[in-house]
N, C-alpha and C positions, 0 to 999 in steps of 0.2 A: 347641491350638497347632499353627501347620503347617509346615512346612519347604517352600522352593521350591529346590530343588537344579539347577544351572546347572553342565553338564557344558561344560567351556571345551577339553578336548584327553583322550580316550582314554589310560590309561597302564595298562601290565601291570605288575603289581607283583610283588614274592615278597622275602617275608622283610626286611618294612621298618622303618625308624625312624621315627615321629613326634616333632616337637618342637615343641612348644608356647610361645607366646609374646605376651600381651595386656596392653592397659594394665592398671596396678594400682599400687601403693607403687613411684614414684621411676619407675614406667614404665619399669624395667630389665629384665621380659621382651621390652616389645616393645622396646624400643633393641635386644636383643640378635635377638632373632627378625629384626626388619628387617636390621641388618648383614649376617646370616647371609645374608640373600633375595639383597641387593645382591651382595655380595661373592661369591658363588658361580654369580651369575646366575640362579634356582633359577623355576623355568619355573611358572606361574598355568593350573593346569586343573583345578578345580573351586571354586564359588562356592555359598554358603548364604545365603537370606534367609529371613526371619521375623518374625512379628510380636509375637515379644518383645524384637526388638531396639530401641533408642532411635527414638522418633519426633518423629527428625529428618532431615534430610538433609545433605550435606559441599558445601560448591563447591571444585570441584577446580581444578586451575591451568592449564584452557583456560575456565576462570568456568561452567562446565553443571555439573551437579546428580548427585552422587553418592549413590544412596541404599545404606545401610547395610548393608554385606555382612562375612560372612567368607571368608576365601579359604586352599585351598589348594594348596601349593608344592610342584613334583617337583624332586628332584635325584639323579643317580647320581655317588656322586664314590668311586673306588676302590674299585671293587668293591662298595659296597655302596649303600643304598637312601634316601633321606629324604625324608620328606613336613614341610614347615614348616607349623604353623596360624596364620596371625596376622591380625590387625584391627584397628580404632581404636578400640576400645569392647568393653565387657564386657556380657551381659543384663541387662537393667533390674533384674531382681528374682529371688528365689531359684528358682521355679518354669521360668523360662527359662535361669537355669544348669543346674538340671539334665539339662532336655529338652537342649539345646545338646550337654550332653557325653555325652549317651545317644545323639544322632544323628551326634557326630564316632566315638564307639566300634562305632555298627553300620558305619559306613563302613569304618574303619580293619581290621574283622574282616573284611571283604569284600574287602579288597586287601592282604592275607594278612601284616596287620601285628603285628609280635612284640614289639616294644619301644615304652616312651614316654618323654619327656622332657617334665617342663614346668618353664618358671623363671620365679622372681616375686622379690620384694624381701621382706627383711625390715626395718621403719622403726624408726629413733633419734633419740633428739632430738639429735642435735646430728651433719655431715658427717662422714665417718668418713675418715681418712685412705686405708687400708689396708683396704676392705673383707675382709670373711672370707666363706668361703661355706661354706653347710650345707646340708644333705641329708636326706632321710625318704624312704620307699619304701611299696609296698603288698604287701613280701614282701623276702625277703632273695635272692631272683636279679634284685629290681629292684635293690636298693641295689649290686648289681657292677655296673650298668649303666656306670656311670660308675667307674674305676679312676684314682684320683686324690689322693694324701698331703694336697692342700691343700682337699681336701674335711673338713671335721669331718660325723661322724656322729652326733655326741653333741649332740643337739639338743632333747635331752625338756628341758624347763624355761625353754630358749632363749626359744619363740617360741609365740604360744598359738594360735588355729583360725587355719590358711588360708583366707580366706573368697574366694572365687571360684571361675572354671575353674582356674587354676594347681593348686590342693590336690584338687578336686571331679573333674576329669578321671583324676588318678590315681589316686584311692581308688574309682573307679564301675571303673575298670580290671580289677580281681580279678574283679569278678564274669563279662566275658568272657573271664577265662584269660590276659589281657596284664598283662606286668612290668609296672610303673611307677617312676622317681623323679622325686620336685621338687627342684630346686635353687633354691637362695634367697640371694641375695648381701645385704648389708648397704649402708642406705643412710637417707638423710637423709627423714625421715618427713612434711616438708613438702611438702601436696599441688603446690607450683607446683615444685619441685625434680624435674632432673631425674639419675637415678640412673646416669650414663655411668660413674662410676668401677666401681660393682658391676658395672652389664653386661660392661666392659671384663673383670673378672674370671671370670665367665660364660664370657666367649667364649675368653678361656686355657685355659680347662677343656675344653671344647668342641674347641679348635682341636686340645691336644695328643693327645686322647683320637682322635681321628678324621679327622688329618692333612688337617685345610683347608686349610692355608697362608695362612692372614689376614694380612691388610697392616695392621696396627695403627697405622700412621703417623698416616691421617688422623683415628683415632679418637683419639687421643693431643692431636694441634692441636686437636680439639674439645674434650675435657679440660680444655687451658689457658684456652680463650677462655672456657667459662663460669666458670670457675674467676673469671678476672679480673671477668669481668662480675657473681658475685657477689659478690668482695671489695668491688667501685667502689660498686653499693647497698648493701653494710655501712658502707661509709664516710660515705653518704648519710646513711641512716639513723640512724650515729653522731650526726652532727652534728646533723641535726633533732630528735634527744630531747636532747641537750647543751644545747640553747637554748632548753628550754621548762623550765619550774618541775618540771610532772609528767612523771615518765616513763610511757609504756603498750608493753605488748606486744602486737604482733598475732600470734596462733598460727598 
């Protein structure tokens, strides 16, 4: 496996936060990892390619040809430090998860990083109103990382393997001496659905813990608008099994 590492801006680090955030259940890591990018303006200086990532390529929106990278995010906001990781895709296969988080971890040990965060979805069958979030660590001074009542910690029985970066990033964490916790918001388990109520919760957690000042507005009017747009194809869909003899589900 090889890593091409694409240094985009020089940064001196000391005593930083990683947070971690890639597609997976509801795509509520990365909705929430992008918001964070966006909303803080959080600066692109360093890039990863490899050849266990999807082979494919993106057209991006001057139509030329994006090939598959990860990138990471600097920000200094109050005093303190944060690297965002985020991407559009996750490694193909279990042998490029782990390489991936074995070469975010030597990085992050080299730019004298003390803490992680990663957050991912946990799926339900059925839209949750009110998502909840939950928590797991690779040590009990990761589980302080995040200082939060609407956090539950009581997750054994909840939710069964993590399977990606989100879980696999924090548990390879111990072995280089870095805290770790995952956050995992609750959300609708259908791969085309996307998870903005969880991330929205996410980022409550986030914002209070570590005084962003998130504009939630626009994240909110996005809220409604799928919201709607899902109700109007339930209603679709109501009506075209109403008018047939058999009903069928599509999962």
């Amino acid at each position: 496996m090889t890593f091409k590492i694409k240094i985009i801006k020089k940064v001196q680090f000391n005593d930083t936060i990683l947070i971690e955030g890639l597609p997976g259940i509801g795509n509520v890591g990365k909705i929430t990892l992008d918001y964070l990018v966006d909303s803080l303006s959080a600066e692109a200086f360093l890039e990863i390619y490899s050849n266990s990532f999807p082979n494919s390529v993106f057209v991006n929106e001057n139509n030329l040809i994006d090939i598959p990278k990860i990138t990471l995010y600097f920000k200094r906001f109050r005093n303190k430090e944060f690297i965002f990781f985020g991407g559009d895709f996750q490694p193909v296969n279990e042998r490029g998860s782990y390489e991936l988080c074995e070469e975010i971890l030597m990085l992050f040990r080299k730019f004298n990083g003390k803490k992680i965060i990663t957050l991912g979805g946990i799926g339900l069958p059925r839209i949750p109103n009110n998502p909840k979030v939950y928590a797991t660590a690779n040590s009990k001074e990761g589980m302080d990382i995040i200082n939060d009542k609407r956090v539950n910690r009581k997750i054994f029985g909840t939710v069964g393997p993590i399977i990606g970066v989100t879980g696999l990033l924090a548990g390879l964490a111990i072995e280089y001496k870095i805290d770790a916790i995952c956050l995992l918001a609750q959300t609708f388990g259908h791969p085309n659905y996307l998870g903005i109520k969880g991330a929205r919760e996410l980022l409550k957690i986030l914002n209070d813990n570590f005084k962003f000042n998130l504009d939630f507005k626009s994240l909110n009017e996005e809220i409604k608008d799928i919201e709607k747009e899902i109700k109007n194809k339930t209603q679709e869909i109501t009506g075209l099994t109403q008018s047939k003899q058999e009903v069928s589900y599509i999962g």
